[in-house]
C-alpha positions as CSV (number, residue, x, y, z in Angstrom):
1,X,-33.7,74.4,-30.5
2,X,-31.6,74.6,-33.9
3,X,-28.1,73.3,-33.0
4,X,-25.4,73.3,-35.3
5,X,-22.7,70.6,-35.5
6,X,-18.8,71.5,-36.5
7,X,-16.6,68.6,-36.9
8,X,-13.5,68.7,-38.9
9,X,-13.0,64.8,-38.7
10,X,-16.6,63.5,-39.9
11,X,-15.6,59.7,-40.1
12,X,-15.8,56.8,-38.1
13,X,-16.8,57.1,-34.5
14,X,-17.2,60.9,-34.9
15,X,-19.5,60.6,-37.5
16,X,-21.4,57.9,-35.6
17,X,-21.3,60.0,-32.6
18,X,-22.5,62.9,-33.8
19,X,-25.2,61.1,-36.5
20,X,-26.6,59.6,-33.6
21,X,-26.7,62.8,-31.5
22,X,-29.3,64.4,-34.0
23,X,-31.4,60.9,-34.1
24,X,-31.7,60.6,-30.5
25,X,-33.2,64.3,-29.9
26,X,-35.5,65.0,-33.0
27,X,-37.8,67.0,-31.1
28,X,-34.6,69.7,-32.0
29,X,-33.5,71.0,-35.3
30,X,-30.2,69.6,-36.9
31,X,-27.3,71.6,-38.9
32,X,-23.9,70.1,-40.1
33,X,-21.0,72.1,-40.9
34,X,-18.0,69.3,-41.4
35,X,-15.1,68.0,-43.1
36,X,-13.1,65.1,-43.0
37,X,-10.1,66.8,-44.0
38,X,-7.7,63.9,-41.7
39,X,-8.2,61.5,-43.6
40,X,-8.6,60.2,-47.2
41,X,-11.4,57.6,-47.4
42,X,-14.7,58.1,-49.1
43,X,-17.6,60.7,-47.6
44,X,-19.8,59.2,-44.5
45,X,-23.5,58.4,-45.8
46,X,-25.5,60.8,-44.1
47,X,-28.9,59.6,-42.7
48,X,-31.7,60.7,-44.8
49,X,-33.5,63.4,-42.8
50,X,-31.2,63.8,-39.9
51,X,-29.6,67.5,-41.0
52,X,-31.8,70.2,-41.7
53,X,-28.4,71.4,-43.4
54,X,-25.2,70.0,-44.8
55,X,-22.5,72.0,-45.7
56,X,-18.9,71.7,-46.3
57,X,-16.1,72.8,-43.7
58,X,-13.7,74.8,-45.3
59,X,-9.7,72.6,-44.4
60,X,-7.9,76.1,-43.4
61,X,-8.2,76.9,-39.9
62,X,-8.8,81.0,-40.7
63,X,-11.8,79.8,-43.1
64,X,-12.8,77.4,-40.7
65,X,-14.0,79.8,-38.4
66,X,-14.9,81.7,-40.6
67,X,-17.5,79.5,-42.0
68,X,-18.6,79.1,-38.3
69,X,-19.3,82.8,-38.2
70,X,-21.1,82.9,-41.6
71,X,-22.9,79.2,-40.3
72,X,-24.0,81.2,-37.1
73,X,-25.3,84.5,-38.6
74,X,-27.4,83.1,-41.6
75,X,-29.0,79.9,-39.7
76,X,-28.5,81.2,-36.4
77,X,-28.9,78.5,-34.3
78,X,-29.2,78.7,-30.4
79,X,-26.0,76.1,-29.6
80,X,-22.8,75.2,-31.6
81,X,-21.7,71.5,-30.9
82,X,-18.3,71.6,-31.5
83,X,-16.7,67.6,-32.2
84,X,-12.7,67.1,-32.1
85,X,-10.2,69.2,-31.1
86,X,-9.6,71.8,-33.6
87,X,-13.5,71.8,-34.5
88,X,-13.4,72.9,-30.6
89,X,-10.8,75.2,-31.2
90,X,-13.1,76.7,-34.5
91,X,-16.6,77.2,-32.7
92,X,-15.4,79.2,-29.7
93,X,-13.1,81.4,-31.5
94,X,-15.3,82.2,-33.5
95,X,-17.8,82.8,-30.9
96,X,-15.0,85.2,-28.8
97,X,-15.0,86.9,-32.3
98,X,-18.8,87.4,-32.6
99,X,-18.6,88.6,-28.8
100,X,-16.7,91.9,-29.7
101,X,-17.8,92.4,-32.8
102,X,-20.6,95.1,-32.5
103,X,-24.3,93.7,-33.3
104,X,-23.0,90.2,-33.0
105,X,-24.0,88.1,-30.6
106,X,-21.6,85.5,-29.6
107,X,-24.2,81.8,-29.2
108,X,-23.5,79.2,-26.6
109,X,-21.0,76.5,-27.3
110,X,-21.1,72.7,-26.2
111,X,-17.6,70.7,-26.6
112,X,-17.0,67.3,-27.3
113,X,-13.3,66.4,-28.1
114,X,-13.8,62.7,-28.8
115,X,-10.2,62.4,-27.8
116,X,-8.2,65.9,-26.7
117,X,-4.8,66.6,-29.2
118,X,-2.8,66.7,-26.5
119,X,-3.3,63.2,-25.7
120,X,-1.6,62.0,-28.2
121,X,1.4,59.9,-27.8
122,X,2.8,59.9,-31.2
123,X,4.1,63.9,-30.9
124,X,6.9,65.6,-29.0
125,X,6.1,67.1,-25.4
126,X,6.4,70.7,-26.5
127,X,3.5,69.9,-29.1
128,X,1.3,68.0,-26.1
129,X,1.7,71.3,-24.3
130,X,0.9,73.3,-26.6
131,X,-1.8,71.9,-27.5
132,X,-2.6,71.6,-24.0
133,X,-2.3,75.6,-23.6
134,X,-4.5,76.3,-26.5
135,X,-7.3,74.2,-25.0
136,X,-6.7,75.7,-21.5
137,X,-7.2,79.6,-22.9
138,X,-9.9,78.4,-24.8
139,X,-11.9,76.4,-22.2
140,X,-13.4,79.8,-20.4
141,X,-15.6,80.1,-23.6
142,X,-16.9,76.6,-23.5
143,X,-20.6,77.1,-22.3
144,X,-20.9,73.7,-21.0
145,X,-17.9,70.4,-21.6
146,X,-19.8,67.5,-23.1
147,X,-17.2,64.6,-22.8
148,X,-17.9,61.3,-24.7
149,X,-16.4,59.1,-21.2
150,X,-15.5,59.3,-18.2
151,X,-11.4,60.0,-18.3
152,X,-12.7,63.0,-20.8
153,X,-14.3,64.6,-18.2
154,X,-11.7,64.3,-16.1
155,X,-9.4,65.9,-17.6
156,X,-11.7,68.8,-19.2
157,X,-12.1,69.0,-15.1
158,X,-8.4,69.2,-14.8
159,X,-8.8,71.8,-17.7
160,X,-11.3,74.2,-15.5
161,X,-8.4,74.8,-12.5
162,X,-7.2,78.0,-12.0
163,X,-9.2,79.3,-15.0
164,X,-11.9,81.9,-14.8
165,X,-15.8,81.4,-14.1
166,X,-16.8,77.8,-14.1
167,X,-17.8,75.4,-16.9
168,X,-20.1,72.7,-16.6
169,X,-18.9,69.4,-17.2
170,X,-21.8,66.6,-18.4
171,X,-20.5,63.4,-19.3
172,X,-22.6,62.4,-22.6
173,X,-21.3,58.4,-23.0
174,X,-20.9,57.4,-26.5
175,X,-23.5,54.2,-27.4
176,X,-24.9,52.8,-30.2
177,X,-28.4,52.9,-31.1
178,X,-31.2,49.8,-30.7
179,X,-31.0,50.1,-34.8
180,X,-27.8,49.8,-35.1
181,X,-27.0,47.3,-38.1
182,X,-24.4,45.4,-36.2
183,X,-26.7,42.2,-35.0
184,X,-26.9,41.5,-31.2
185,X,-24.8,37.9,-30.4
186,X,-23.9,37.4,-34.2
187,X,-20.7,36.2,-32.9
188,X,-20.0,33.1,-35.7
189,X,-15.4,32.6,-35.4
190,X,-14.1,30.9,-38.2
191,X,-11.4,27.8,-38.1
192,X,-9.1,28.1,-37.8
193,X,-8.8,31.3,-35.2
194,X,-8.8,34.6,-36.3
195,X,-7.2,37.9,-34.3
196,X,-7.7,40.9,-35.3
197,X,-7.7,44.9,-34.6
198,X,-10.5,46.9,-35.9
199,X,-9.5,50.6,-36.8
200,X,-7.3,52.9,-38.8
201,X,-4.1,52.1,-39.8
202,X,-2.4,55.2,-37.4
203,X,0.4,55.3,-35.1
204,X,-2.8,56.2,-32.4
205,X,-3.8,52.4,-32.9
206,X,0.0,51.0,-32.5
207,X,0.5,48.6,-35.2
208,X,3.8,47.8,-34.0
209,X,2.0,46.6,-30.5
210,X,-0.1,44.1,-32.6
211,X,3.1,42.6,-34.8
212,X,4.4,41.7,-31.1
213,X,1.5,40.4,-30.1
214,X,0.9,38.7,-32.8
215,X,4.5,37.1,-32.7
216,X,3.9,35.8,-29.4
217,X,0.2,34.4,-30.1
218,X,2.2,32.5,-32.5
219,X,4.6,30.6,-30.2
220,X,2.2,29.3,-28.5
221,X,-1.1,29.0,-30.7
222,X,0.5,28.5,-34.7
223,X,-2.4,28.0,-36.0
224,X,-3.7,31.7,-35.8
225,X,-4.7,33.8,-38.5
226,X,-4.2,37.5,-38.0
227,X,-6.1,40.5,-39.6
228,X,-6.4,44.4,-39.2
229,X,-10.1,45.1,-40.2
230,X,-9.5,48.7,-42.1
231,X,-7.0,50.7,-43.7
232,X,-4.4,53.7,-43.4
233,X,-5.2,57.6,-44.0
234,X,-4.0,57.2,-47.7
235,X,-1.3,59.4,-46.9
236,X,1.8,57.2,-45.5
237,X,1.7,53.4,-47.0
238,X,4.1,52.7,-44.2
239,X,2.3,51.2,-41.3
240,X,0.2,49.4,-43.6
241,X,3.7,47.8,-45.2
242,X,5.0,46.8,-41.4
243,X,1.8,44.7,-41.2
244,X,1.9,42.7,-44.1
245,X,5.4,42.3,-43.6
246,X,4.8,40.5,-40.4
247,X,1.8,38.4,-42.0
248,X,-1.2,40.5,-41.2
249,X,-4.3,40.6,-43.6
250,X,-5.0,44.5,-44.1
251,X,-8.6,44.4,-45.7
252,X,-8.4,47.7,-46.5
253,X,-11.6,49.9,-46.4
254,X,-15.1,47.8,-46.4
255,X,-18.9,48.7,-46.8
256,X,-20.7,48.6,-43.5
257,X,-22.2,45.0,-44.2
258,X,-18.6,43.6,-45.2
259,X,-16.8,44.9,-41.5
260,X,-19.7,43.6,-39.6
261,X,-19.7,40.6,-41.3
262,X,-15.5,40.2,-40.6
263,X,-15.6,41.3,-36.9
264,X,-18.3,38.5,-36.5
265,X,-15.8,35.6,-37.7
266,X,-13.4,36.9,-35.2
267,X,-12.3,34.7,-32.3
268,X,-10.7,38.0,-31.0
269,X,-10.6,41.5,-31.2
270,X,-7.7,43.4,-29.5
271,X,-7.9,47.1,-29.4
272,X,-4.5,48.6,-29.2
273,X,-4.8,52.2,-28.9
274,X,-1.8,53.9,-27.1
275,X,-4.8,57.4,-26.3
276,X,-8.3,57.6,-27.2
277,X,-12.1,59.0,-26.4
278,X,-14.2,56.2,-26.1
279,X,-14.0,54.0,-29.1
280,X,-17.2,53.2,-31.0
281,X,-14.9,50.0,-31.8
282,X,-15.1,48.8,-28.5
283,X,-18.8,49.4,-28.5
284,X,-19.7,47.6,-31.8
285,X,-17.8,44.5,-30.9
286,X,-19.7,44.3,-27.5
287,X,-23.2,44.4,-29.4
288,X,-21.6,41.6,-32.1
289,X,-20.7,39.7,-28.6
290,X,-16.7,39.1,-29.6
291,X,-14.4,38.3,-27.4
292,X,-12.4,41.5,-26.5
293,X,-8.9,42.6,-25.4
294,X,-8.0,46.5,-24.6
295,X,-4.9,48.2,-23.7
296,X,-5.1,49.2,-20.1
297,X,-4.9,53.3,-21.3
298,X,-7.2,55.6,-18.9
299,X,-9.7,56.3,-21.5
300,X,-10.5,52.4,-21.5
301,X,-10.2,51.7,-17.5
302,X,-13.9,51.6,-17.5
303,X,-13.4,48.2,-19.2
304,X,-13.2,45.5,-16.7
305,X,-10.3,44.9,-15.4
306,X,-9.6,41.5,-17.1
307,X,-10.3,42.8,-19.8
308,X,-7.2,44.9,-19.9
309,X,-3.5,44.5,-20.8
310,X,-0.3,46.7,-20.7
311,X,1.9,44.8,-22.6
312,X,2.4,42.1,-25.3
313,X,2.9,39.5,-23.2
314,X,-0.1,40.5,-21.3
315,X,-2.2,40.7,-24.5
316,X,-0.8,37.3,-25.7
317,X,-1.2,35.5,-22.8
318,X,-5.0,36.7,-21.9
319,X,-5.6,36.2,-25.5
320,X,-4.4,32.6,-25.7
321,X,-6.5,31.8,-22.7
322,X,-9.6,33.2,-25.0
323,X,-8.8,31.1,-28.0
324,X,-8.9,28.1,-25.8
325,X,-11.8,28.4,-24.3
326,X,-13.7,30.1,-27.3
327,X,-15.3,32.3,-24.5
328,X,-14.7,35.7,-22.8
329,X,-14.4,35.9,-19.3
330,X,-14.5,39.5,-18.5
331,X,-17.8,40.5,-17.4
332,X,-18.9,44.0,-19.8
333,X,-22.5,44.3,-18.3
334,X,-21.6,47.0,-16.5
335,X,-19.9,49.4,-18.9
336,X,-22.8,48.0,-21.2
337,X,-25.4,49.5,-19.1
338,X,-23.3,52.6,-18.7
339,X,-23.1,53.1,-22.5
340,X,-26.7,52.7,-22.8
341,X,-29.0,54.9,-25.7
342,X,-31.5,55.9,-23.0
343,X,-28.5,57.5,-20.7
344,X,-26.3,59.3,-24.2
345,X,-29.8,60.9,-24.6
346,X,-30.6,61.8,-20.8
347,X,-27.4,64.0,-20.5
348,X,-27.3,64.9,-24.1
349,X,-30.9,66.9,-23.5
350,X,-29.5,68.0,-20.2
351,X,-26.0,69.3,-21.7
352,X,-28.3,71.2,-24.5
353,X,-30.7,72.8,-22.1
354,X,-28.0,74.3,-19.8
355,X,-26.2,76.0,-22.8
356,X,-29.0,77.8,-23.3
357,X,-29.9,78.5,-19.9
């Protein structure tokens, strides 16, 4: 099959996601059509060989689909795989559009929101429903739901009620590959202890949920460093001002050697997301074998449960416990084995195969 990708936040876990996508099914042809027009850091290195094609997503929505429909009828390719929200929102209008316009032919359309819009807690209800709305009309024309976890399937489930025909739903578990750079057990903490966050600088991630976290880490363990392993979008300094106002290192940006190399002189990683997919974060400081904290949000409940916190004082007071014992308690085999290369791929092919069925 040729399978063309459209992601209008190539970056981060997205990028990781969908790089790793095209590695782990070769025996299929690879197209990219992406920007990464949210945020302001530098291009993701692609992986020499992965992409057949690599082209440039225009940043306004009408020329976004636009370029889908141009993508579709010169390299016509038997699947779009549609990554984020409005990437989603792209592919399958422009495959409605291709369906009524005479000799078009509209192509099959797999969706993987890594993270749906209208989770977002940082925008006013109206805006959630909205979004909401829009992904609701538009899920009828989703030839089959590929969800990155398992709260993402469950609510593109939610999404198929009351709509018509019926749309498959294949949980495709975000992981990271055997070759992944980050070493296995290259856990090494520095002294004194070191806390930190690894992510964007967004109101998504909470920095205000770390400062009091933070604070009360410090009552009780002064000795503590604190660091937020990353930067903001370029676009608001403030965030990034609130943290080194409260006496947290913001390393800003680093090469893929330098982040590995911090989160592995970490005596704790607490991820503070208020909404999210499934966090390639999470996954990388599993493999490095830090100790990890995440807030108790239903995209994360397949964390174990002691693993989990709701509130500062929960986060403080499991995180204190760590930092004494220099150990993590929670036992991670299982969503380990769940977010396993050899499953992604399984119900990757399977996802792919039932589009064009």
């Amino acid at each position: 099959m040729r399978i063309l990708h459209v992601t209008d936040c190539y970056h981060g876990g997205v990028a990781t996601a969908v790089d790793q996508y095209a590695r782990l099914t070769p025996e299929q042809e690879h197209l990219l059509l992406s920007n990464n027009a949210r945020g302001a850091d530098a291009p993701v290195p692609r992986t020499p060989g992965v992409f057949a094609v690599d082209e440039e997503l225009p940043a306004s929505p009408v020329d976004a689909v636009r370029a889908v429909r141009a993508a579709v009828r010169r390299y016509r390719p038997d699947l779009v795989h549609a990554h984020s929200s409005f990437a989603g929102a792209y592919a399958r209008v422009a495959a409605v559009l291709d369906r009524v316009t005479p000799g078009r032919a509209a192509v099959p359309v797999v969706y993987t929101p890594h993270s749906f819009a209208f989770e977002r807690a940082d925008i006013p209800a109206w805006k959630q429903a909205v979004f909401r709305g829009m992904e609701k009309a538009l899920f009828p024309f989703t030839s089959v739901g590929a969800p990155c976890a398992d709260r993402e399937g469950e609510l593109m489930a939610d999404l198929s009620r009351g709509v018509p025909g019926t749309v498959p739903v294949i949980v495709v578990p975000n992981v990271l590959l055997d070759d992944h750079p980050a070493t296995p057990g290259s856990w090494a903490p520095t002294d004194p202890p070191t806390v930190g966050v690894v992510s964007r600088v967004t109101p998504q991630r909470d920095p205000a949920f770390f400062i009091e976290t933070a604070r009360l880490i410090r009552e009780q363990r002064p000795d503590t460093r604190f660091v937020w392993i990353g930067d903001g979008d370029g676009k608001d300094a403030t965030l990034t001002d609130l943290l080194a106002d409260a006496d947290i290192d913001v390393t800003g940006w680093l090469s893929g050697d330098e982040l590995r190399d911090r989160i592995a002189g970490l005596s704790l990683v607490i991820h503070t997301a208020r909404w999210d997919g499934f966090p390639m974060a999470v996954l990388e400081v599993r493999r490095i074998g830090v100790p990890l904290l995440v807030r108790d949000i239903p995209a994360l409940r397949e964390c174990p449960a002691s693993a989990r916190f709701s509130t500062p004082e929960d986060a403080a007071a499991k995180a204190v416990r760590i930092l004494d014992e220099h150990a993590d308690p929670a036992p991670w085999d299982g969503l380990d084995q769940a977010h396993a290369p050899e499953r992604q791929r399984a119900r990757l092919s399977e996802a792919y195969a039932l589009a064009v069925r």
